[in-house]
N, C-alpha and C positions, 0 to 999 in steps of 0.2 A: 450906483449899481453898474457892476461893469455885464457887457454882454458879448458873450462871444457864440461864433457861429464858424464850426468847421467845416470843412466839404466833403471829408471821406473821413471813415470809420478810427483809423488809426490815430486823424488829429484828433476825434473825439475823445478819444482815450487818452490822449496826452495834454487834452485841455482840463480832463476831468481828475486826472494826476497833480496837474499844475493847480487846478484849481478845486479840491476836493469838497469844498462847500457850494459851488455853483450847482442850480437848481436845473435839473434837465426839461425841456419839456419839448413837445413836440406837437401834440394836438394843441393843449393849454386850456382844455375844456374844464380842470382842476384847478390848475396854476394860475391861469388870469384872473379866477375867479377870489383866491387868497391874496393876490396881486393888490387887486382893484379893493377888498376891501379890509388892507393892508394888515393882514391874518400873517401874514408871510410876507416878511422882507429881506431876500438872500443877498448876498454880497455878492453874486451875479448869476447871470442866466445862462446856461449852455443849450443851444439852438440845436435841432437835430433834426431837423426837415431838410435840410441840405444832403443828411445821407440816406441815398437813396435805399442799401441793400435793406433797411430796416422797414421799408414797406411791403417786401417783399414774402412769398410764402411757398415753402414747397413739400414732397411728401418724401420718405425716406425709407426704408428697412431699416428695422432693429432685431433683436433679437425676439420681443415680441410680438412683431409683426410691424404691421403699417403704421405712420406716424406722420401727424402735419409739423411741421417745424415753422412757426407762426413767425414772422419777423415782430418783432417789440411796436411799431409804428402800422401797421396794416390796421385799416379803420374799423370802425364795427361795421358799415355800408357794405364795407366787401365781404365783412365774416358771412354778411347772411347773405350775399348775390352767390359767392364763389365757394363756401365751406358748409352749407348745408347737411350735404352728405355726411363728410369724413366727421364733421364737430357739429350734429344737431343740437346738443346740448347749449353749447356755446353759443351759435348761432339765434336760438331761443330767446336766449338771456339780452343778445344785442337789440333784440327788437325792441326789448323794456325802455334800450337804453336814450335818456330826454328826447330829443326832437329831432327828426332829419338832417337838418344843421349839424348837431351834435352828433350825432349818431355818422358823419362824413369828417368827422375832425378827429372826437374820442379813440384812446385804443383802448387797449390789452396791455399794454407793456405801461400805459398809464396809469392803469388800473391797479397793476401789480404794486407801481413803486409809490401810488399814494398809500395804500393800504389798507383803504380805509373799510372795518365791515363792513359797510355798508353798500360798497364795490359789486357792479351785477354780476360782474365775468365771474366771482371769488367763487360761488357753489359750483359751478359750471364744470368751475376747474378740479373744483376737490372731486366732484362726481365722476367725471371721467377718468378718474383710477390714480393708484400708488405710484404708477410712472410719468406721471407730467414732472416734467423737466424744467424750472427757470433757466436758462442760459445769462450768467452773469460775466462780465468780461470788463479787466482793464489792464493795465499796459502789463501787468504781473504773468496775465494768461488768463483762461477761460475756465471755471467752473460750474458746475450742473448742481441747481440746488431743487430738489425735491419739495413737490408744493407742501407736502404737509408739516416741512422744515420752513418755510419760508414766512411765514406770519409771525410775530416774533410779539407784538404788542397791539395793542390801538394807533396805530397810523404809523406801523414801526417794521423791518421786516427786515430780513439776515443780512442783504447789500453793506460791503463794506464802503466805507466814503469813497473811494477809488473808483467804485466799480457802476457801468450803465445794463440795465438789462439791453441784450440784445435780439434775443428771441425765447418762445415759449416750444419746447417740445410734444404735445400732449399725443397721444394714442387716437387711432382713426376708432370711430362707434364702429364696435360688430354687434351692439343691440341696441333698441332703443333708447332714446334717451328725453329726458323733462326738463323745465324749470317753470318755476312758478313764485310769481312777487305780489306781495300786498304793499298798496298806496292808496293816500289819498284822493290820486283817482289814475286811471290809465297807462297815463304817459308823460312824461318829464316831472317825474316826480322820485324824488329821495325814497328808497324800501324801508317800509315798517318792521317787514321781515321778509326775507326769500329763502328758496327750497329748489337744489340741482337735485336729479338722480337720474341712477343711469343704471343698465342691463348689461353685464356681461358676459354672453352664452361662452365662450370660447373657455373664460377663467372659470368660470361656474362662482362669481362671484357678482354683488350689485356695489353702487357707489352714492354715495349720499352728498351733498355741501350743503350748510346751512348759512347765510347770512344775514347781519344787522340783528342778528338775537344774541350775542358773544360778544368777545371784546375782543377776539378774533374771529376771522370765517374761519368753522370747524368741520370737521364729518358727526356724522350720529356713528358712532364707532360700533355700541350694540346692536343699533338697528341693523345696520350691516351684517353683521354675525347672525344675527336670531333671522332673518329672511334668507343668508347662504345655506342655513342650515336647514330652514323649510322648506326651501327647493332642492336641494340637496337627497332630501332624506324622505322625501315624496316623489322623488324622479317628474320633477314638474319642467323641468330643464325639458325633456324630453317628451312629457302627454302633453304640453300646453294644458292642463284642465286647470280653470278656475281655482284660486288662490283660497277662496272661502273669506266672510266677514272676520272673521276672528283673529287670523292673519294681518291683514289690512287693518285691523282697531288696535291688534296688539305692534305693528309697527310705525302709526300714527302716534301711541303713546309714548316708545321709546326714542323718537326724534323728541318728540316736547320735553323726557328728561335729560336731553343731551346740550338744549340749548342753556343760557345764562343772560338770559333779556336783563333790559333793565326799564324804568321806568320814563322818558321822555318828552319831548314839545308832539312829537311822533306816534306816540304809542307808547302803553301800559306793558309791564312784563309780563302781567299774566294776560292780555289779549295777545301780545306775542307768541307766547307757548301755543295759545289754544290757537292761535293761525297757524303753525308752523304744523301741529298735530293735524288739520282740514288737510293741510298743500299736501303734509304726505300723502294721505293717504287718496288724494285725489291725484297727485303725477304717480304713486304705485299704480291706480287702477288704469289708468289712464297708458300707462308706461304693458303693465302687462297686455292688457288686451291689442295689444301693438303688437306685441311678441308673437300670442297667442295668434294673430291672422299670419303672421309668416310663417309660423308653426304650420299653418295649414294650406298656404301656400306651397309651401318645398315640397309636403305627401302629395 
C-alpha cells in the first residue's frame, strides 16, 4: 500500500489525480477502522492533515444571507466549542458523535465521503436547508454539489474518483434548530435511527433529515410541506401560538412514512419508524416552543 502525504492543497489534488483510487483520510476515525479489520484495503492512502486550510472555517455572504464555509477537516470538538450559534443543529449532532477522542479527530468532510446513513452530521445537514453546498475540488476545478444531490447510494455519493471534498457551505440558523438519535445507549454508539430539524422564520419554511432508516440520509419531503403550509396558513410564523396536538401527531406520522428502515443486528424496521415518529414529534415540540420564547422576546 503505497501512502502518500502532501503539504498543501494543490499537491493534494495532483496526488489524487495521479492516484484516483487512494483512500483519503484525515481524522481515520472511519478508515482505520476498515484498515484494521481489513473491510478496506486501497492501493494507497492519501494523508491530508498536513493541509492545514482544510481545518479551517469561516462565515460568508451569499445571496441568501449568512453562511459558515466548514473546512472538509474541522473536528466535531470545534463544531460544538466555535459553531454553536451559526450551526446549532450540526453542532447537536456532534455531541452524539463516539467519545471525546473521537469527537477531537472525526469530521464533517469524513462524514460526507464515507457516506454512510448512518453518518450523525447527515440529518443535520439535510435540516439546515436546500442550500448546503458540498465543495468538491480536483485539479479539473471546483464544483458545488447540493446536499440533497450528493447521496447517491449506501456508502456511495456523487464525488468523481478525481475529486477530495474540500469544504461544506451550509447557511447560518435564523431559527432554531434539533437533532435527536436512538442507540443502544448514549454515547459512542452506531444510530438506530436519528432525526435533524430545523426552523426557518426568514424562508417561511422548516427542514427535516432522517438517518440510518434509508439506504440513504433523506428529508421527510411531505412532512416539510404539510408543516409550511400550517404555519403558513395560520399566520403562526408570526402569533407564535401553539402548534396544537394534531399538528405535531399528523407530522410525526408523515416522517415515519418517509423513511425505508430495514431490519438489522441494530434494530427492527418497524421500531425504526415508530422512533423516528416519537423524535419528530418531540424535536418539533421541543424546536417550536424555542421559537415561541423569542417570539416573545422581540414584542
Amino acid at each position: 500500500m503505497e501512502f502518500l502525504r502532501p503539504a498543501t492543497w494543490d499537491e493534494a489534488l495532483a496526488a489524487k489525480a495521479e492516484h484516483p483510487a487512494a483512500l483519503p483520510i484525515s481524522g481515520g476515525t472511519d478508515v482505520m477502522v476498515e484498515l484494521n479489520f481489513d473491510v478496506h484495503r486501497p492501493p494507497a492512502i492519501l494523508d491530508l492533515n498536513r493541509v492545514t486550510e482544510l481545518t479551517e472555517w469561516t462565515t460568508e455572504r451569499t445571496a441568501a444571507g449568512e453562511a459558515v464555509r466548514l473546512g472538509a477537516a474541522v473536528p466535531y470538538s470545534r463544531i460544538i466549542a466555535e459553531l454553536s450559534g451559526p450551526l446549532p443543529g450540526l453542532a447537536l449532532a456532534a455531541h452524539t458523535v463516539g467519545s471525546p477522542q473521537i469527537r477531537n479527530r472525526g469530521t464533517v468532510g469524513g462524514n460526507l465521503g464515507a457516506a454512510s446513513p448512518a453518518g450523525d452530521s447527515h440529518p443535520a445537514l439535510l435540516a439546515a436547508g436546500r442550500d448546503v453546498l458540498v465543495e468538491a475540488a480536483s485539479v479539473r476545478g471546483t464544483r458545488l454539489i447540493p446536499i440533497d444531490d450528493f447521496y447517491t447510494g449506501v456508502k456511495r455519493n456523487s464525488l468523481e474518483p478525481d475529486e477530495l471534498i474540500r469544504a461544506v457551505r451550509i447557511p447560518a440558523a435564523d431559527g432554531p434548530q434539533q437533532f435527536s438519535k436512538i442507540g443502544t445507549r448514549n454515547a459512542m454508539v452506531i444510530a438506530v435511527c436519528a432525526f435533524g430539524f430545523a426552523l426557518h422564520p426568514r424562508t417561511g419554511t422548516v427542514g427535516t433529515g432522517i438517518g440510518s432508516a434509508a439506504p440513504t440520509p433523506r428529508r421527510a419531503v411531505e412532512a416539510e410541506e404539510y408543516l409550511r403550509e400550517v404555519l403558513a396558513e395560520r399566520g403562526l410564523w408570526h402569533s407564535g401560538d401553539l402548534l396544537g396536538a394534531e399538528v405535531v401527531q399528523r407530522f410525526g406520522e408523515l416522517v415515519k412514512a418517509a423513511a425505508a428502515p430495514i431490519d438489522d443486528v441494530r434494530g427492527t424496521a418497524d421500531y425504526r419508524r415508530h422512533a423516528l415518529a416519537v423524535m419528530a414529534r418531540r424535536t418539533l415540540t421541543w424546536t417550536w416552543n424555542d421559537y415561541r420564547k423569542q417570539i416573545r422576546s422581540a414584542a
